[in-house]
C-alpha positions as CSV (number, residue, x, y, z in Angstrom):
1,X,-9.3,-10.2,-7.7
2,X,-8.0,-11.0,-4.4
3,X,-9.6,-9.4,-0.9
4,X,-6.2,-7.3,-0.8
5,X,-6.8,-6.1,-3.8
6,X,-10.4,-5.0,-3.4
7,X,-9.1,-3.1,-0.7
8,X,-6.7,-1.3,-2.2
9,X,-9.0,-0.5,-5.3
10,X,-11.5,0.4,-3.1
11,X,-9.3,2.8,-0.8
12,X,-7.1,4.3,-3.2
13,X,-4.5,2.9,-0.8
14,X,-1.3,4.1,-1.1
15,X,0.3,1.2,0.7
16,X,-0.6,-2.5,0.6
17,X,-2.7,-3.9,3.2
18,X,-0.7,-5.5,6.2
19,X,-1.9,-9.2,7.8
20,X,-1.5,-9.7,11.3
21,X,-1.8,-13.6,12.5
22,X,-1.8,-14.8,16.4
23,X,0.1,-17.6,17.4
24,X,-0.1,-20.0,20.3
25,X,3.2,-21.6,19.2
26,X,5.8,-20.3,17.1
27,X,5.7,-20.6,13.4
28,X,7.7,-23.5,12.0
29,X,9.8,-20.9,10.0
30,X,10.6,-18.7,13.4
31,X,14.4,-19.6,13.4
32,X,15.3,-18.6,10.1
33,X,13.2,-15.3,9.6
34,X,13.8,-12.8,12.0
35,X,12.6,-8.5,11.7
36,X,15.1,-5.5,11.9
37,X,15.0,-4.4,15.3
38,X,12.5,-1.8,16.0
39,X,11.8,0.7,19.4
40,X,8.2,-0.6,19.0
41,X,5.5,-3.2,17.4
42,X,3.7,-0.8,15.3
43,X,7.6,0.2,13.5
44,X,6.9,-3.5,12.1
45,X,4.0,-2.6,10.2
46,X,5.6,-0.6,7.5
47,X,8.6,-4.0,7.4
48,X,5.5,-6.0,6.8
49,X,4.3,-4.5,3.4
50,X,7.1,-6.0,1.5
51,X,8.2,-9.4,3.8
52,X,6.9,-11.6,6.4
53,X,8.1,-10.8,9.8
54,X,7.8,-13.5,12.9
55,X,8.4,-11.5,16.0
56,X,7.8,-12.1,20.0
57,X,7.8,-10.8,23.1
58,X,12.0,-9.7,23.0
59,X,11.2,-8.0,19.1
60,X,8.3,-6.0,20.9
61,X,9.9,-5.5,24.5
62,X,11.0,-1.7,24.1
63,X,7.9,-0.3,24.5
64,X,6.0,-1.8,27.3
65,X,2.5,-0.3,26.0
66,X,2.6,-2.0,22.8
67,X,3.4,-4.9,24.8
68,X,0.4,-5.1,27.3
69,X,-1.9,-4.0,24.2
70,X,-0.8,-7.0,22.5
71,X,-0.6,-9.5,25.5
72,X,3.1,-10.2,25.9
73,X,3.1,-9.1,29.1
74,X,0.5,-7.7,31.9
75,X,-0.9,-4.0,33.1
76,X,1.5,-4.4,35.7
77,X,4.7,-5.4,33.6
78,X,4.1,-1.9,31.5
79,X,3.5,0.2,34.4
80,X,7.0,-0.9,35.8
81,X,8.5,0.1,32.9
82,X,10.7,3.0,32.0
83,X,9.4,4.2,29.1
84,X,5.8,3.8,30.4
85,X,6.9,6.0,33.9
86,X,8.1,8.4,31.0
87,X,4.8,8.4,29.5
88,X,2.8,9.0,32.4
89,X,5.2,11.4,34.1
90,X,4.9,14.1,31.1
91,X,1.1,13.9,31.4
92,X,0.9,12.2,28.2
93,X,-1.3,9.7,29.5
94,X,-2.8,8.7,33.3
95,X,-2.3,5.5,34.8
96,X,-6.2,5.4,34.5
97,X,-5.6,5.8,30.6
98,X,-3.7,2.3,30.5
99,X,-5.9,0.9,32.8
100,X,-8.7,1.3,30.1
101,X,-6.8,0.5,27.2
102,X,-7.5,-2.8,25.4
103,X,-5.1,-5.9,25.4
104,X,-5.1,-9.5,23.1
105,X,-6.4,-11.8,26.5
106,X,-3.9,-14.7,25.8
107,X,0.0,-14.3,25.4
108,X,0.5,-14.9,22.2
109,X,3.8,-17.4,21.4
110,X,4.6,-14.8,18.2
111,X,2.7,-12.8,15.8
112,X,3.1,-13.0,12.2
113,X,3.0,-9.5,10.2
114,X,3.3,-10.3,6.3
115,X,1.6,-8.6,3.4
116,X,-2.3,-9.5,3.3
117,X,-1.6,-10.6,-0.4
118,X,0.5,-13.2,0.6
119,X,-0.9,-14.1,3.5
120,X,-2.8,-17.7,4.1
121,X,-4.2,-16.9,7.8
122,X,-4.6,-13.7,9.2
123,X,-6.5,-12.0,12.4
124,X,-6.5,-8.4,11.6
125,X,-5.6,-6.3,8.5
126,X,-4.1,-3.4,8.4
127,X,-4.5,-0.2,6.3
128,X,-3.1,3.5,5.9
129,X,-5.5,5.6,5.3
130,X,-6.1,9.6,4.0
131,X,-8.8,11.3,5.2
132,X,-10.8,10.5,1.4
133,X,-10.5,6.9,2.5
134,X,-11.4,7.3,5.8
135,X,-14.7,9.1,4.1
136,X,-15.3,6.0,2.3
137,X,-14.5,3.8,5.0
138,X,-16.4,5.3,7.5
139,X,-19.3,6.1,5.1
140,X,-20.0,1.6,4.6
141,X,-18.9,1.1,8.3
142,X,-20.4,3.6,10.2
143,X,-20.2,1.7,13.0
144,X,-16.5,1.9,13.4
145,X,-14.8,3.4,15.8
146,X,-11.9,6.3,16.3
147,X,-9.7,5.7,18.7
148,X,-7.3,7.7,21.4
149,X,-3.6,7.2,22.2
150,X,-2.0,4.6,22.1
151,X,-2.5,3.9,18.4
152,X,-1.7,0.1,19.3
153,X,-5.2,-0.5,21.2
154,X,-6.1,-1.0,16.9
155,X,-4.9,-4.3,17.1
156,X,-6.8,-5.7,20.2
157,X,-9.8,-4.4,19.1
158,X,-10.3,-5.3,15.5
159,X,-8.9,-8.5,17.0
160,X,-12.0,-8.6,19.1
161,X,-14.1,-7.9,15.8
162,X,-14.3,-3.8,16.0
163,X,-13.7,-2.1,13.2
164,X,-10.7,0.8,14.7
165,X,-8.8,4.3,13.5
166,X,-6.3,6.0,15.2
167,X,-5.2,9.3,13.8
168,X,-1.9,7.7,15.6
169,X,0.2,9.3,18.4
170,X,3.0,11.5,19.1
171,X,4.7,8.5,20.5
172,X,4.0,6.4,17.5
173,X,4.2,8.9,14.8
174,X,8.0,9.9,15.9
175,X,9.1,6.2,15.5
176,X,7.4,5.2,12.4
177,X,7.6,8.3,11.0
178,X,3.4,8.5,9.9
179,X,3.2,10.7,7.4
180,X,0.7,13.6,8.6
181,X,-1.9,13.4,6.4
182,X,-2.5,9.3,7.0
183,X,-4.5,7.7,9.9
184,X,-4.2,4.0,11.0
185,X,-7.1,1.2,11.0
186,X,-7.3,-2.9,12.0
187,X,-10.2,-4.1,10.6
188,X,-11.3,-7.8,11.5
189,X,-10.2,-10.3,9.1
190,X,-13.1,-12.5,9.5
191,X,-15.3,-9.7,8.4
192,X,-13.1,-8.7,5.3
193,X,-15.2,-9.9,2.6
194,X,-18.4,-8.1,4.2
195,X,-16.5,-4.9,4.4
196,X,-15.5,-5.3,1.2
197,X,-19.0,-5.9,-0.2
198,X,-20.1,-2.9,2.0
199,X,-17.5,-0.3,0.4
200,X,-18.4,-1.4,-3.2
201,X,-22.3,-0.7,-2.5
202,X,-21.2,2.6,-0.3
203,X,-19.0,4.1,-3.1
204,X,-21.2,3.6,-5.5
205,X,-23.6,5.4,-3.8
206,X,-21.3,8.2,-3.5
207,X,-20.5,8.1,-6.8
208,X,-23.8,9.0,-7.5
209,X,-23.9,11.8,-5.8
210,X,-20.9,13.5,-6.7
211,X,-21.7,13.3,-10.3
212,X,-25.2,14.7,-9.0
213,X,-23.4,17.6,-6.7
214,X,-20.5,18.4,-10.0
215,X,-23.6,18.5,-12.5
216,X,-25.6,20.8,-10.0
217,X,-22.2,23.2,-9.9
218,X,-21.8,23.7,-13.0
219,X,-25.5,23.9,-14.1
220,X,-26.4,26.7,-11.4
221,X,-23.3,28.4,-9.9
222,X,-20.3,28.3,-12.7
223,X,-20.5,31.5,-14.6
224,X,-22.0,31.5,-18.2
């Protein structure tokens, strides 16, 4: 069973696990496979569940804060731009708040987004996750961490070897269309197998103690 798969068992996932991959020069494959335009970067993760995607700077360029959190351009480039003046006018965020928001430290050439099944290289995974699998995911990890708007700052982190959730954003959700009840998380892809191996041993500890809590239940409080 393959890592992807291990996740998805291990999750419940309802939606395959997403690879993200870095490049410093465009894949050989970049002419001929080109994304659906989308108003921002995180639109392409839902593309990516079925196809690989090969996207740059111009695929990402509507929104300017997915582009500084994913180093295609600079703090400065995003704060000149309209949507990002939109942003801050409505009190959404502060200038302060991008400021403090993490970015990938090198301009990438592209960035690859393909299913993690099919993947041969990736630097962060993606996953959608319900609040159960956040539970089980928080429960071996508890050293990840839950982020704030923008739901992007995901990708630079676990890029930087953080495990990160975002219940999303209001920005985010309206363009991808996140259902309510799912969350977002980038977990490292060098540490994949190690999460892994720390969900198994965590839910089977849980396991334990729900069959231990539902035999308690209906031993002292379900009516004769």
């Amino acid at each position: 069973m393959t890592l992807a798969q291990d996740l998805v068992r291990l999750l419940d996932l309802r939606h395959p696990p997403v690879a993200v991959a870095f490049h410093e020069q465009q894949p050989a494959e970049e002419s001929r496979v080109r994304p659906t335009p989308e108003p921002a970067g995180c639109c392409f993760w839902a593309q990516a569940e079925q196809r690989r995607l090969h996207t740059t700077a111009a695929d990402h360029a509507h929104c300017s804060v997915g582009s500084y959190t994913h180093g295609f351009i600079s703090l400065a480039g995003a704060a000149a731009g309209e949507d990002t003046a939109a942003l801050v006018g409505s009190g959404w965020v502060t200038e302060s708040d991008l400021a403090g928001a993490p970015s990938v430290g090198t301009a990438p050439a592209a960035i690859t987004y393909e299913p993690l099944e099919e993947a041969e290289a990736a630097d962060v995974v993606l996953v959608r996750l319900t609040a159960s699998s956040f539970m089980s995911l928080q429960g071996a990890c508890p050293e990840l961490s839950v982020v704030t708007k923008p739901q992007c700052q995901i990708v630079p982190l676990a890029l930087d070897g953080r495990i990160a959730v975002s219940p999303g954003c209001a920005v985010s959700r309206v363009r991808t269309g996140l259902p309510a009840d799912e969350l977002t998380c980038a977990l490292p892809a060098r540490e994949l197998a190690d999460i892994v191996a720390r969900l198994e041993r965590s839910l089977a500890a849980d396991a334990a103690v729900s069959a231990y809590a539902d035999a308690d239940l209906h031993r002292n409080f379900t009516p004769a």
